[in-house]
BADRENNU-58568 format. One record per residue: residue in one letter; residue number from 0; x, y, z of N, C-alpha, C, O, CB in turn. Coordinates in steps of 0.2 Angstrom, whole numbers, padded with zeros to 4 digits, always signed. Glycine has a CB too. Layout:
residues N
+---------+-----+-------+-------+-------+-------+-------+-------+-------+-------+-------+-------+-------+-------+-------+-------+-------+
! residuo ! num !   n.x !   n.y !   n.z !  ca.x !  ca.y !  ca.z !   c.x !   c.y !   c.z !   o.x !   o.y !   o.z !  cb.x !  cb.y !  cb.z !
+---------+-----+-------+-------+-------+-------+-------+-------+-------+-------+-------+-------+-------+-------+-------+-------+-------+
!       A ! NUM !     X !     Y !     Z !     X !     Y !     Z !     X !     Y !     Z !     X !     Y !     Z !     X !     Y !     Z !
...
+---------+-----+-------+-------+-------+-------+-------+-------+-------+-------+-------+-------+-------+-------+-------+-------+-------+
end
This chain:
residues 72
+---------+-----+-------+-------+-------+-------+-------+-------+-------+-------+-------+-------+-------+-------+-------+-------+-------+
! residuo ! num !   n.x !   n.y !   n.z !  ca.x !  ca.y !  ca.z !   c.x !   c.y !   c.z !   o.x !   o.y !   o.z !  cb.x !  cb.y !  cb.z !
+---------+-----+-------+-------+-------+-------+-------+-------+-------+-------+-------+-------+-------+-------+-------+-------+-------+
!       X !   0 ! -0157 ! -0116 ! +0343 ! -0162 ! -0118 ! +0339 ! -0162 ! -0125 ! +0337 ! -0157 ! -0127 ! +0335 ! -0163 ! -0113 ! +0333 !
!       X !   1 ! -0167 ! -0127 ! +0337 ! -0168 ! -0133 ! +0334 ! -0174 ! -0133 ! +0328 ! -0180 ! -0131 ! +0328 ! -0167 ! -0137 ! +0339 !
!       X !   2 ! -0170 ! -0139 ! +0322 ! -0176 ! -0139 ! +0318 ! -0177 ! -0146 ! +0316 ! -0173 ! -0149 ! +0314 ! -0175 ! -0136 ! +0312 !
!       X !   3 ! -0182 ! -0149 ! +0316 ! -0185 ! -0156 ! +0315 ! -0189 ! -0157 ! +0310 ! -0192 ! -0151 ! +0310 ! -0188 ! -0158 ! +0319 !
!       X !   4 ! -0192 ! -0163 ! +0303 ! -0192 ! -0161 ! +0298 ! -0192 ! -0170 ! +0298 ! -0188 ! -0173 ! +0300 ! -0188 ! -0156 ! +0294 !
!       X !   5 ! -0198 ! -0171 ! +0297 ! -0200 ! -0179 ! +0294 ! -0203 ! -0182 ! +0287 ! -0209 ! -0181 ! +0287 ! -0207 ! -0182 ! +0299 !
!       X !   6 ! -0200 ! -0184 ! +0281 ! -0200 ! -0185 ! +0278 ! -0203 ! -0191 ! +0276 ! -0199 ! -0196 ! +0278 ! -0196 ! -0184 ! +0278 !
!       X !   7 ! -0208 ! -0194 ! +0273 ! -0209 ! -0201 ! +0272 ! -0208 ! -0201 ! +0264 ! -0212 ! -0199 ! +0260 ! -0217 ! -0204 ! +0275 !
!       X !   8 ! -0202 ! -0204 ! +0262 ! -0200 ! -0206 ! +0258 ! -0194 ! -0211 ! +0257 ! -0189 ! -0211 ! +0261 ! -0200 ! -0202 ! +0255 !
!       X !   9 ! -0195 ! -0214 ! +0250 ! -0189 ! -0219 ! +0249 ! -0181 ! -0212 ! +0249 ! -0181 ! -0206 ! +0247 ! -0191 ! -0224 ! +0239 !
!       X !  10 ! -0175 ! -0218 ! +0253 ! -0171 ! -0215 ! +0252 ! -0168 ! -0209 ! +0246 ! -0166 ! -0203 ! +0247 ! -0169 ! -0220 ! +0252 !
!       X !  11 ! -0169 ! -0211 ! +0239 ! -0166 ! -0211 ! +0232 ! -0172 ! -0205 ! +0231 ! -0172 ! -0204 ! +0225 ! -0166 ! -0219 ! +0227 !
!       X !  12 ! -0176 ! -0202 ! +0235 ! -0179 ! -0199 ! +0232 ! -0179 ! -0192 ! +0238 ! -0184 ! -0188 ! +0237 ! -0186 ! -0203 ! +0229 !
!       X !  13 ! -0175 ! -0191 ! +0243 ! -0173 ! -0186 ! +0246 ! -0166 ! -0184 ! +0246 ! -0163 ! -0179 ! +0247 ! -0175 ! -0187 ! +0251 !
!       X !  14 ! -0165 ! -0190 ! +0243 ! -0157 ! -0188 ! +0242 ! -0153 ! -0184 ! +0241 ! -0147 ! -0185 ! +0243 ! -0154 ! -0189 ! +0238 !
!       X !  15 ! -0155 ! -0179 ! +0238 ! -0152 ! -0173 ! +0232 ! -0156 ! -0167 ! +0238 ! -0151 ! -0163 ! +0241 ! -0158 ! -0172 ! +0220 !
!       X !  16 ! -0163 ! -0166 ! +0241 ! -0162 ! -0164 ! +0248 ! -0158 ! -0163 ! +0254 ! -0155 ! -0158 ! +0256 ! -0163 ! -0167 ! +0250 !
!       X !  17 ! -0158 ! -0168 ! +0256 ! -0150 ! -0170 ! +0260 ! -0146 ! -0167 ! +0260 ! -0144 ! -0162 ! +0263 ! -0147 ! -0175 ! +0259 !
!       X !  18 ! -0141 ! -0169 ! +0253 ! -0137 ! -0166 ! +0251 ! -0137 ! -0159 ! +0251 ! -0132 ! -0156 ! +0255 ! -0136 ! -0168 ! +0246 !
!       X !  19 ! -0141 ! -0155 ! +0248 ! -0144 ! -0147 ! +0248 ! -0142 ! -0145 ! +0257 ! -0139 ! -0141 ! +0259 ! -0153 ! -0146 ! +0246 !
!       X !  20 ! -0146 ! -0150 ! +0260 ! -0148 ! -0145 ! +0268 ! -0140 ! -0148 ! +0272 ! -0138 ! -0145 ! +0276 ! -0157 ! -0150 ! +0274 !
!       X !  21 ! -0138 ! -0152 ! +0270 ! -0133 ! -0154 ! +0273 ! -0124 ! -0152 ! +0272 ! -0119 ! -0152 ! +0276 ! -0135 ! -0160 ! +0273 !
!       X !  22 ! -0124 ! -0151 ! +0265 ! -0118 ! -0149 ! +0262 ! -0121 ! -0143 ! +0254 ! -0117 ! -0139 ! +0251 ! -0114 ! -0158 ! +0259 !
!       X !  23 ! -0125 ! -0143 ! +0254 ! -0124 ! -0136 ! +0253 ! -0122 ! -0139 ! +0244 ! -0119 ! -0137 ! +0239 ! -0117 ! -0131 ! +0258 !
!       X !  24 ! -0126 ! -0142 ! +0244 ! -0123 ! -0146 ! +0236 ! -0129 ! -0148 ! +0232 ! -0133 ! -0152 ! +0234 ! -0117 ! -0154 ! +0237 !
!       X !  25 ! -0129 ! -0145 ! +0227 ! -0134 ! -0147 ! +0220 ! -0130 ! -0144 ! +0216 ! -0127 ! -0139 ! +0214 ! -0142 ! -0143 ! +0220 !
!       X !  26 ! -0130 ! -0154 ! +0212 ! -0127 ! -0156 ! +0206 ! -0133 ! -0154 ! +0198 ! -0139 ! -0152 ! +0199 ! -0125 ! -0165 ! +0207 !
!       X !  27 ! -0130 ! -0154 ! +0193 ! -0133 ! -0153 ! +0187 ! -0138 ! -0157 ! +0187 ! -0143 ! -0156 ! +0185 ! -0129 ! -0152 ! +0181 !
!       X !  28 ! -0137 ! -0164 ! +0189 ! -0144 ! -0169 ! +0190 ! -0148 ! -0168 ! +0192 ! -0153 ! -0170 ! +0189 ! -0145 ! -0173 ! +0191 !
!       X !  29 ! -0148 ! -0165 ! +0199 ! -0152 ! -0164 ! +0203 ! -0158 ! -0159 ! +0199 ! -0164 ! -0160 ! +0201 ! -0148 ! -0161 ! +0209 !
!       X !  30 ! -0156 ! -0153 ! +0195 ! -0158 ! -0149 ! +0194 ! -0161 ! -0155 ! +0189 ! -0166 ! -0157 ! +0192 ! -0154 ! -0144 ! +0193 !
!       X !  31 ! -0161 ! -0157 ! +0184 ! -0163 ! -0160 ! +0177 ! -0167 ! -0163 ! +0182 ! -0172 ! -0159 ! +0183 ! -0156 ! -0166 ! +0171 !
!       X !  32 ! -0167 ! -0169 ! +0186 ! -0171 ! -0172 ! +0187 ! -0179 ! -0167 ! +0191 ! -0185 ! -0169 ! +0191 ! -0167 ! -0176 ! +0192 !
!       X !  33 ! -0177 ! -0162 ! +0192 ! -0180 ! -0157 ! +0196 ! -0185 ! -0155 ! +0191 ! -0191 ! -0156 ! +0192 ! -0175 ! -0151 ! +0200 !
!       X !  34 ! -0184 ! -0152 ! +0185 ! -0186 ! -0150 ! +0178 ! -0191 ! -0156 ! +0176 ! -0197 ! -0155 ! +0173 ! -0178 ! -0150 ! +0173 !
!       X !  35 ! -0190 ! -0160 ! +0177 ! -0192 ! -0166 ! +0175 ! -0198 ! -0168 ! +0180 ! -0202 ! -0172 ! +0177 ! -0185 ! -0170 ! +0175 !
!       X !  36 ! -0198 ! -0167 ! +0184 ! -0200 ! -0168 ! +0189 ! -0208 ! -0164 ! +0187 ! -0214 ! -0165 ! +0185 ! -0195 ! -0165 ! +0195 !
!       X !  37 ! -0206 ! -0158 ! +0188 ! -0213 ! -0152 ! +0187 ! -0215 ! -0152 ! +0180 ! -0219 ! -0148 ! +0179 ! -0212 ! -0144 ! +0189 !
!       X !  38 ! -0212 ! -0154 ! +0174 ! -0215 ! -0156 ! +0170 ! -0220 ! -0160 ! +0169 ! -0225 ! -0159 ! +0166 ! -0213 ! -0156 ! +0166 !
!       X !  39 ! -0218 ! -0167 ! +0172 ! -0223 ! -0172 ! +0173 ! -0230 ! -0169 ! +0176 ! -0235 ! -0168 ! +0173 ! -0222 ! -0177 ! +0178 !
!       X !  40 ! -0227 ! -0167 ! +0182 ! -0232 ! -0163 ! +0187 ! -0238 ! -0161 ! +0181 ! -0244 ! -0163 ! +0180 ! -0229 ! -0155 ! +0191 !
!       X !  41 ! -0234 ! -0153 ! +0176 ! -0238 ! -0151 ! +0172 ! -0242 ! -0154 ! +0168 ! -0248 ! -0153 ! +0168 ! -0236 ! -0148 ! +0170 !
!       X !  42 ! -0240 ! -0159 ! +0164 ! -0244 ! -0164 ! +0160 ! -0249 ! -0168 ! +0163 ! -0254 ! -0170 ! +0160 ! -0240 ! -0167 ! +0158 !
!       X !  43 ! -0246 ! -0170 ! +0168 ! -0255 ! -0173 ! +0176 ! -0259 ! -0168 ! +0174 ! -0263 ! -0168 ! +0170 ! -0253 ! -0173 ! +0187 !
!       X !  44 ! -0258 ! -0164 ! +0177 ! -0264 ! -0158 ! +0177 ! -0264 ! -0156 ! +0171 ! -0270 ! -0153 ! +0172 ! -0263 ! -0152 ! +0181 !
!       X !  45 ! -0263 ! -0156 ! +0165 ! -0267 ! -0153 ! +0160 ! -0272 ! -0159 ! +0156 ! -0278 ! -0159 ! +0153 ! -0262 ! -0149 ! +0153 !
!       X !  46 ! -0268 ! -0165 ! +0160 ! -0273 ! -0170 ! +0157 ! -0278 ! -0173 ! +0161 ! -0283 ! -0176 ! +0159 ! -0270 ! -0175 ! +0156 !
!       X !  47 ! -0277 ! -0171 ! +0169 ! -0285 ! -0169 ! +0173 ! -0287 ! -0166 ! +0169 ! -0291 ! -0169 ! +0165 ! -0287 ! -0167 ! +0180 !
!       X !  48 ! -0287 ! -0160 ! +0168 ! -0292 ! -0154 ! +0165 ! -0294 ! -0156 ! +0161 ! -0300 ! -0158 ! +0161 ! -0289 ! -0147 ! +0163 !
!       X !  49 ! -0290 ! -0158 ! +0155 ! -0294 ! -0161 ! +0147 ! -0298 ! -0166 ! +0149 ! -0303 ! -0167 ! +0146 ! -0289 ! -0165 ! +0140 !
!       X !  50 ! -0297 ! -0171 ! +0154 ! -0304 ! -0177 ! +0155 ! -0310 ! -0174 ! +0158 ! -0316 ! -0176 ! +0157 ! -0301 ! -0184 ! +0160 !
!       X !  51 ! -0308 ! -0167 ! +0165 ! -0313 ! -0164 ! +0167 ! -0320 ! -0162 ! +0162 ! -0326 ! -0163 ! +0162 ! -0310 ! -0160 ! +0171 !
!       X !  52 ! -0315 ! -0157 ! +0156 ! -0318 ! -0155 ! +0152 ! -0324 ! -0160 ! +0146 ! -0329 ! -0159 ! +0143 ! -0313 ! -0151 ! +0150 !
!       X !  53 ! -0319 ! -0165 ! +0146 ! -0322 ! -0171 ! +0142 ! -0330 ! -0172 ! +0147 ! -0335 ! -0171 ! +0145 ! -0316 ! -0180 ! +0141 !
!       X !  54 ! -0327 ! -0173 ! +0152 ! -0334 ! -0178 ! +0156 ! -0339 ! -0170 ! +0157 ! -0344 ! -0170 ! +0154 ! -0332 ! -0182 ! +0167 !
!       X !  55 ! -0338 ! -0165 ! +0159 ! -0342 ! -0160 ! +0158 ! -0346 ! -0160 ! +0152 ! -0352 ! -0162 ! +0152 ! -0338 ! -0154 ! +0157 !
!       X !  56 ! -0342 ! -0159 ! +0147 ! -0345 ! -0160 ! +0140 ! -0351 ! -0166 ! +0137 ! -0355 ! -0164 ! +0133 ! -0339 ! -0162 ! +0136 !
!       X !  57 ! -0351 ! -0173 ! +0140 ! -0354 ! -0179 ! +0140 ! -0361 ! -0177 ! +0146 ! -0366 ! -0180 ! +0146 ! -0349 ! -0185 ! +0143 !
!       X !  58 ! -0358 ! -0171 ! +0148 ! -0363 ! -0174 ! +0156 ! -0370 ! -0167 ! +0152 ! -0376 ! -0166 ! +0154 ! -0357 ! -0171 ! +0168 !
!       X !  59 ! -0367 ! -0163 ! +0145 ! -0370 ! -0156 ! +0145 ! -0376 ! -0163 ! +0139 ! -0382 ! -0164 ! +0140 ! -0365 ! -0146 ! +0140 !
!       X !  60 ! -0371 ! -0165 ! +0133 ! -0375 ! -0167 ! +0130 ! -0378 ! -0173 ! +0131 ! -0380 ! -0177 ! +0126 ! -0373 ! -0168 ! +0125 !
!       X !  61 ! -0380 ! -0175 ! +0138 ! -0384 ! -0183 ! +0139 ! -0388 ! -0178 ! +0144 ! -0391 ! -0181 ! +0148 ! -0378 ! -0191 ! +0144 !
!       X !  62 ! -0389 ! -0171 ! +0144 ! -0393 ! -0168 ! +0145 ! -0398 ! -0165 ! +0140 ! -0404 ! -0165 ! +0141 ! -0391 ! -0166 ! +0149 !
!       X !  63 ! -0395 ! -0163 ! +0136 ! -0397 ! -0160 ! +0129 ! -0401 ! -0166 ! +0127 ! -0407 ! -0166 ! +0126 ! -0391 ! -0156 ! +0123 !
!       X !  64 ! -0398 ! -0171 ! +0127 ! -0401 ! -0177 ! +0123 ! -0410 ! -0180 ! +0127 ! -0414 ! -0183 ! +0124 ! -0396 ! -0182 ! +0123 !
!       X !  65 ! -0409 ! -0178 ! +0132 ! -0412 ! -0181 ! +0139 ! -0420 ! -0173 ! +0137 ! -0426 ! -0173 ! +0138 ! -0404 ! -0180 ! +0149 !
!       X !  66 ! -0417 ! -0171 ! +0136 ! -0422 ! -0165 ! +0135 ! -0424 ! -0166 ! +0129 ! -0430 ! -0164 ! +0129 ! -0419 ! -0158 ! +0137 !
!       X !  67 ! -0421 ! -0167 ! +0124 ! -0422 ! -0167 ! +0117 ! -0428 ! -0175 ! +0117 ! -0433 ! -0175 ! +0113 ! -0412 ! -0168 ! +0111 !
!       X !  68 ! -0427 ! -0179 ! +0121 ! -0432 ! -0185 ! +0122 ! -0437 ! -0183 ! +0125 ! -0441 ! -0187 ! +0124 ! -0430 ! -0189 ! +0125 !
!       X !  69 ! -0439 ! -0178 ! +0129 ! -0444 ! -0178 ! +0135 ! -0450 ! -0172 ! +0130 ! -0456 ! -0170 ! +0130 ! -0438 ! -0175 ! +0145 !
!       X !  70 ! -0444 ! -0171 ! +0126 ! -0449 ! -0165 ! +0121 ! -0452 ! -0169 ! +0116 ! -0458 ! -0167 ! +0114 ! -0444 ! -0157 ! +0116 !
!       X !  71 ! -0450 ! -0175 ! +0113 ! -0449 ! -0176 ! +0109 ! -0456 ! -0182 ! +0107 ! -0456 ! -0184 ! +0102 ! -0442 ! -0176 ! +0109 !
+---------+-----+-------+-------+-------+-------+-------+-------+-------+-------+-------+-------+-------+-------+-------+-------+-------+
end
C-alpha cells in the first residue's frame, strides 16, 4: 500500500505532524499549540458573524430610513 500526502506549508508549522505520522510522538506543546490554534479559529468566526450581523443591521436601517424618506 502506499500513501501520498502533499502539504503546502512552512516547515515549523507541520512539524508536530510529522512527528505524529512518523514516530508516533505528540508532545504537551503540540497539544497547547493545537488548543490554541482553534481558539483563534473560534474567535475569527464569531467576529465574522458580529460584523455580518452589524452590516445586516445597517443594511435593514438604511432601508427603513430610505422608506421613512420616500413616505415622507
Amino acid at each position: 500500500m502506499k500513501i501520498s500526502l502533499e502539504i503546502d506549508a512552512d516547515t515549523s508549522e507541520i512539524e508536530a505532524l510529522v512527528r505524529m505520522l512518523l514516530l508516533g510522538q505528540i508532545s504537551d506543546a503540540d497539544v497547547a499549540k493545537a488548543k490554541l490554534r482553534e481558539s483563534t479559529y473560534q474567535v475569527a468566526e464569531m467576529n465574522a458573524r458580529v460584523s455580518q450581523l452589524f452590516v445586516e443591521a445597517c443594511n435593514r436601517n438604511d432601508r427603513k430610513r430610505l422608506l421613512t424618506n420616500k413616505a415622507g
